[in-house]
C-alpha positions as CSV (number, residue, x, y, z in Angstrom):
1,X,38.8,126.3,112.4
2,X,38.6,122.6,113.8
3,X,35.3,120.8,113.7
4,X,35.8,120.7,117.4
5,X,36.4,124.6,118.0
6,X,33.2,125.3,115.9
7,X,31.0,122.7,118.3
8,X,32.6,124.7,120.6
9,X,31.3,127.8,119.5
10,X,27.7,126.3,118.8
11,X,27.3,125.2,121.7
12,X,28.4,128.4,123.6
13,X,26.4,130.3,121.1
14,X,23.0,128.8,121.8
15,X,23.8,128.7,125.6
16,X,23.2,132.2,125.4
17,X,20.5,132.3,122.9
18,X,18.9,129.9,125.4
19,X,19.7,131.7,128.3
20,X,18.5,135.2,126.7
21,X,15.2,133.3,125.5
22,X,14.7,132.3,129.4
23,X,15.4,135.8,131.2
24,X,13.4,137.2,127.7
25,X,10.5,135.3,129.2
26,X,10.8,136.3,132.5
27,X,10.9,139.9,131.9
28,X,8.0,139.5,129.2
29,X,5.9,138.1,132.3
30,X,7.0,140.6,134.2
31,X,5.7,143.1,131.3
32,X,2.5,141.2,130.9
33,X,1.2,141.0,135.4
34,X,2.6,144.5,135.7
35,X,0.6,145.8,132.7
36,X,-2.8,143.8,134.4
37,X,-1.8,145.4,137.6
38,X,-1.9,148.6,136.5
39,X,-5.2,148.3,135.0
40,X,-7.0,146.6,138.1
41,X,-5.2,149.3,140.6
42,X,-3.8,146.6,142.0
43,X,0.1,147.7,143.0
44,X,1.2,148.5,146.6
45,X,-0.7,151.4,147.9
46,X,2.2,153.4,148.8
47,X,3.5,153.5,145.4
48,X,2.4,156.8,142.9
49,X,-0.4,155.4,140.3
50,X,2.5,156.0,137.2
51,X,5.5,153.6,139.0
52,X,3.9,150.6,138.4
53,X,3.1,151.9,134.4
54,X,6.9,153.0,133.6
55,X,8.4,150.0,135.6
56,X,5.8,148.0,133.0
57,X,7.6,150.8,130.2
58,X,11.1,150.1,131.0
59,X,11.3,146.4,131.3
60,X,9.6,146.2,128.5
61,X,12.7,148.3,126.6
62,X,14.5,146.3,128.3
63,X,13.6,143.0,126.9
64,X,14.4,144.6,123.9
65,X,18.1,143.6,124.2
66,X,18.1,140.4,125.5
67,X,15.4,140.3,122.0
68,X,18.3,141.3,120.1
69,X,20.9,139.2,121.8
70,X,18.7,136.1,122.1
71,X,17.9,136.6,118.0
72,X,21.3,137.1,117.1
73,X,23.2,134.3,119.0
74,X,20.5,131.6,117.0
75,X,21.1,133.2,113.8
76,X,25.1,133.1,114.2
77,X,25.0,129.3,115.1
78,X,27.0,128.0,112.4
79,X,25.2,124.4,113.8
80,X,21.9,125.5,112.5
81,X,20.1,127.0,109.9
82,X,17.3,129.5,110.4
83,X,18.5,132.6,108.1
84,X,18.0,136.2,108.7
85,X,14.6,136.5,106.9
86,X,12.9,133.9,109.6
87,X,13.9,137.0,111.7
88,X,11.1,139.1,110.4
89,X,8.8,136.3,108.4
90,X,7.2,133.8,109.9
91,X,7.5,130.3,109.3
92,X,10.3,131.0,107.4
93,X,13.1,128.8,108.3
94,X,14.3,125.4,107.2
95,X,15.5,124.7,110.9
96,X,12.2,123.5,113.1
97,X,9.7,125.8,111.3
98,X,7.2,125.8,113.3
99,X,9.3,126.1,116.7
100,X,11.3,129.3,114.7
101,X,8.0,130.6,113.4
102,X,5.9,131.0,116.9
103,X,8.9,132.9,118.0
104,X,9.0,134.8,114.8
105,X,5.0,135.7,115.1
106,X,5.6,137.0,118.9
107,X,8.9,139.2,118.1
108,X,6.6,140.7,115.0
109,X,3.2,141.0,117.6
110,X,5.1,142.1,120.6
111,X,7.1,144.9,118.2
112,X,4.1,146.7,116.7
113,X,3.2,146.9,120.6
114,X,6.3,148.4,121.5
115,X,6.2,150.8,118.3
116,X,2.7,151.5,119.1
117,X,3.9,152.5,122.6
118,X,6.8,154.7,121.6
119,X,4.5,157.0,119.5
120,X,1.6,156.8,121.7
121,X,1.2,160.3,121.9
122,X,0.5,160.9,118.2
123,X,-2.1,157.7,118.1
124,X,-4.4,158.5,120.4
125,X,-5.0,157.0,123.6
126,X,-8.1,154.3,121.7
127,X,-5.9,153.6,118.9
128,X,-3.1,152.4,121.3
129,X,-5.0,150.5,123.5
130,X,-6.7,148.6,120.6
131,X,-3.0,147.7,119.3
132,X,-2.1,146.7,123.0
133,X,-4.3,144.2,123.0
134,X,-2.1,141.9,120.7
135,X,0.6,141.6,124.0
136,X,-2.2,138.8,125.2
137,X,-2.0,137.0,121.8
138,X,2.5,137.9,121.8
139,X,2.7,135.7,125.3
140,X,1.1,132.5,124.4
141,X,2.8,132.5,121.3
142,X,6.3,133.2,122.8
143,X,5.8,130.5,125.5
144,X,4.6,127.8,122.9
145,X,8.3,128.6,121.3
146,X,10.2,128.6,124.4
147,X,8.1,125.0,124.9
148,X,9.0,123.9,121.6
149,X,12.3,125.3,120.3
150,X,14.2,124.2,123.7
151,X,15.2,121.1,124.7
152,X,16.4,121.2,128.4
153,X,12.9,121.6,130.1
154,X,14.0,118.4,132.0
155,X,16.5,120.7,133.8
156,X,14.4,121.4,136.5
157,X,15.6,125.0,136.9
158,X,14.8,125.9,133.5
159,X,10.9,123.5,133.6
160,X,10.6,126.0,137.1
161,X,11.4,129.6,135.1
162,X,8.8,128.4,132.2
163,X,6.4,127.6,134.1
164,X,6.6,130.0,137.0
165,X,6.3,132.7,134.2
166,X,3.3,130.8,132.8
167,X,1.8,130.6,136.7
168,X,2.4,133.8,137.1
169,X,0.5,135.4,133.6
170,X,-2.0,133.0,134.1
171,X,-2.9,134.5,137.6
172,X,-2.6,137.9,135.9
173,X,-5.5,137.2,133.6
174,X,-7.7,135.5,135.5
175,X,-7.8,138.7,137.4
176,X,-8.0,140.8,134.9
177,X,-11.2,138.3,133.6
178,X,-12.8,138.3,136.9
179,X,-12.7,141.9,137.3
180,X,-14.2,142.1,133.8
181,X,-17.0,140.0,134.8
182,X,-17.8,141.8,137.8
183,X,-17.8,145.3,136.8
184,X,-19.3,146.7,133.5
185,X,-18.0,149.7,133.9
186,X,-18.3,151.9,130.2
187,X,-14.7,152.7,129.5
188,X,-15.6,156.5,129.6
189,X,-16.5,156.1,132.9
190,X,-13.4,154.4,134.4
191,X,-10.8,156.3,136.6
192,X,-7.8,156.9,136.3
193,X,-6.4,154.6,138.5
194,X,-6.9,151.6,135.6
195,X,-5.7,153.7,133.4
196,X,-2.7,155.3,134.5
197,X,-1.3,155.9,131.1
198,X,-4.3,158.0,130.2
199,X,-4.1,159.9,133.6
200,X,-0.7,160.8,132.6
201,X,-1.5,161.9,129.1
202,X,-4.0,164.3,130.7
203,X,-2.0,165.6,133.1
204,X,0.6,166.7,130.8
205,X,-2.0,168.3,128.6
C-alpha cells in the first residue's frame, strides 16, 4: 500500500471515529436530560409516564453502536497508536494518554450503568439506582475527551454540537438540583411519577 493510500485511509478512518464520537455525544445528552426528565415528571403531559423512560432505555442501546464504531475506527488507525488494552484500561495508551484515558474512564463508567440496567430486575430497584448515579460522573468525563482528544472545535458546527450537548445537560441538572433543594421528599415517599422505572417494576409484579 502507498504511503499516500494509507493517509488516505487514516484520515477517512478517524473522520468517522470523530463523527461517531460527536453523534455518541449527542445521544449521551440525550440519555442524560431524558433520564432527569423522567425523574422531575417533567415530559409532555400527553405522553404515558414509561415513554419518556424506554426512549431514555433505547438511545441509550443505541449509543452502544456508534460506542463500538467510534472505538473501533481509533483503534484501526494505522496513523496512531492507542492499542486494544486502552480500550478497557485507563490511561493506557502511548497516543495522548490523558485525552485516550478520560474516554477510556467514561466507556468503563457508562458500561457498568448499562450492565446494571440490563439486569435491573435481579439487583433491586436501590442497588441500581445507587450504580446509576455514576452516568453524572460518565458525562463530564466523556465531554472533557471529546474537548481534548479532537482537534476541529474551531469548525463551528462541531464547537455548536459540543457545546449545545453541554448547554443542554447543564440545564438538565440544574433542574434536577433545584428540585432537590426545594423538596425533601424521603425517597419512600416519592410517586411514581419520578420514578417511572420503579412504577413499572411494580406493576409487573
Amino acid at each position: 500500500m502507498s504511503v499516500a493510500a494509507a493517509a488516505a485511509g487514516s484520515q477517512g478512518l478517524w473522520l468517522v471515529s470523530r463523527a461517531s464520537g460527536l453523534a455518541l455525544m449527542v445521544l449521551f445528552s440525550a440519555v442524560m436530560v431524558l433520564g432527569v426528565a423522567a425523574r422531575l415528571g417533567s415530559a409532555p403531559r400527553r405522553w404515558p409516564r414509561f415513554v419518556t423512560a424506554e426512549l431514555h432505555r433505547t438511545l441509550a442501546l443505541f449509543a452502544v453502536a456508534f460506542l463500538a464504531l467510534h472505538v473501533l475506527t481509533a483503534i484501526l488507525d494505522p496513523f496512531v497508536s492507542i492499542g486494544w488494552a486502552a480500550t478497557v484500561l485507563p490511561f493506557a495508551s502511548g497516543y495522548r494518554t490523558l485525552a485516550i484515558g478520560l474516554g477510556t474512564l467514561a466507556v468503563d463508567l457508562g458500561g457498568a450503568v448499562l450492565i446494571t440496567s440490563l439486569v435491573r430486575g435481579r439487583l433491586g430497584y436501590r442497588a441500581w439506582r445507587a450504580v446509576h448515579w455514576l452516568a453524572y460522573l460518565a458525562w463530564p468525563v466523556a465531554f472533557v475527551h471529546a474537548l481534548t482528544a479532537g482537534n476541529d472545535l474551531g469548525i463551528w458546527w462541531v464547537a455548536l454540537v459540543v457545546w449545545g450537548s453541554a448547554a443542554a445537560v447543564a440545564t438538565a441538572v440544574a433542574a434536577r438540583l433545584l428540585q432537590s433543594s426545594r423538596h425533601s421528599t424521603p425517597p419512600s415517599q416519592l410517586s411514581d411519577a419520578a420514578h417511572p422505572f420503579a412504577a413499572r417494576d411494580r406493576a409487573v409484579r
